[in-house]
N, C-alpha and C positions, 0 to 999 in steps of 0.2 A: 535308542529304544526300539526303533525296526528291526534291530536285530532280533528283540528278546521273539518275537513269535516262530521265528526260522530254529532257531537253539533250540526252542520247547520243543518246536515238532523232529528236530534230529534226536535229542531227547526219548522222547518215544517213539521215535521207529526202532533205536537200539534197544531202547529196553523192549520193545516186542519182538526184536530178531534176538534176544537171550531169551524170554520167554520159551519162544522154538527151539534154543539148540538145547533146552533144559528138557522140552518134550522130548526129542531126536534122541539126545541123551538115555532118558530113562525109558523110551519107546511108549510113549501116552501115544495110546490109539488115535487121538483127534490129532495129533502133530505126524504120526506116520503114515494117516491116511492122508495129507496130503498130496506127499508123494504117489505119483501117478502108475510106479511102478514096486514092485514086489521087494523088500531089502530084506537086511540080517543084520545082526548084533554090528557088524562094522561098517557097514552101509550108512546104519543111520549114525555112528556116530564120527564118520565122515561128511556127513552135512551138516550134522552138528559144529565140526570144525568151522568148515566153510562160514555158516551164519555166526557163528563165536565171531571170526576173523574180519567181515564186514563189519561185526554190530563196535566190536571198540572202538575202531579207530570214529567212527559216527559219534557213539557215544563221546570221545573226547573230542571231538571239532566241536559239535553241543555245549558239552561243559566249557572249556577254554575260550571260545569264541573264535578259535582260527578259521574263521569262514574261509580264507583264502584256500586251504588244506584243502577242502572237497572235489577242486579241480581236477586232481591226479585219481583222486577215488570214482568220481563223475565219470572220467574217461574210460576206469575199469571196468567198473560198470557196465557201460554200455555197450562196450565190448563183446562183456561174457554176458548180458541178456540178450544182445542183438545174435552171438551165435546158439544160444539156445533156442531162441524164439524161430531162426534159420531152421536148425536141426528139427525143433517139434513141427515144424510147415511140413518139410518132406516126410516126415511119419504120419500126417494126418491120411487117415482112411484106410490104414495098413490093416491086416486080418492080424488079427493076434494081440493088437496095440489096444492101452484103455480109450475111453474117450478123454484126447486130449485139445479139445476146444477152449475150456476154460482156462488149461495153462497157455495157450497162444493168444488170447485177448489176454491176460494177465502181464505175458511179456510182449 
C-alpha cells in the first residue's frame, strides 16, 4: 500500500503532461504561452510530441506498478533538464531573450 500514493501522483503528472500536449496540439493560448519563446504550427506540435512521449511511458509505470521502470526514465530525465537548465543559465541577461528566470528555478 506505499505504493498506491507514488502511482496516483505518476498518475497525474501524466495525465497533466497530455493535458499540455492536447494544448501544444491545438495552440491554447495558456499552453503556448508557456513557452518562453515565439513557435508555429510545428513548433508547438513538436513539444507536443515530446510531452505525448514522457507522459505514457509515466502513465504506464502509474497504472502497472513497474516502479522499477522509472530508473532508465529518471536518468533521462535529468539529463535533458540538467542540459536545458545549462543552456537557459547562459541565456540569462542576453538582449533579445524573454525573461527566463522562472524556467531556470523551474528546471
Amino acid at each position: 500500500m506505499q505504493r498506491m500514493p507514488l502511482r496516483l501522483g505518476l498518475i497525474g503528472a501524466a495525465l497533466a503532461s497530455l493535458v499540455l500536449t492536447l494544448g501544444f496540439v491545438e495552440q491554447v493560448p495558456w499552453a503556448i504561452d508557456l513557452w518562453p519563446w515565439e513557435t508555429s504550427r510545428l513548433s508547438d506540435i513538436f513539444i507536443a510530441s515530446i510531452l505525448a512521449a514522457i507522459a505514457m511511458p509515466v502513465l504506464w509505470i502509474g497504472v502497472s506498478g513497474e516502479l522499477a521502470a522509472m530508473r532508465a526514465g529518471a536518468i533521462d530525465l535529468a539529463i535533458t533538464y540538467g542540459g536545458a537548465f545549462l543552456y537557459l543559465v547562459t541565456l540569462l541577461g542576453d538582449d533579445g531573450q524573454p525573461e527566463l528566470w522562472p524556467y531556470v528555478l523551474v528546471f
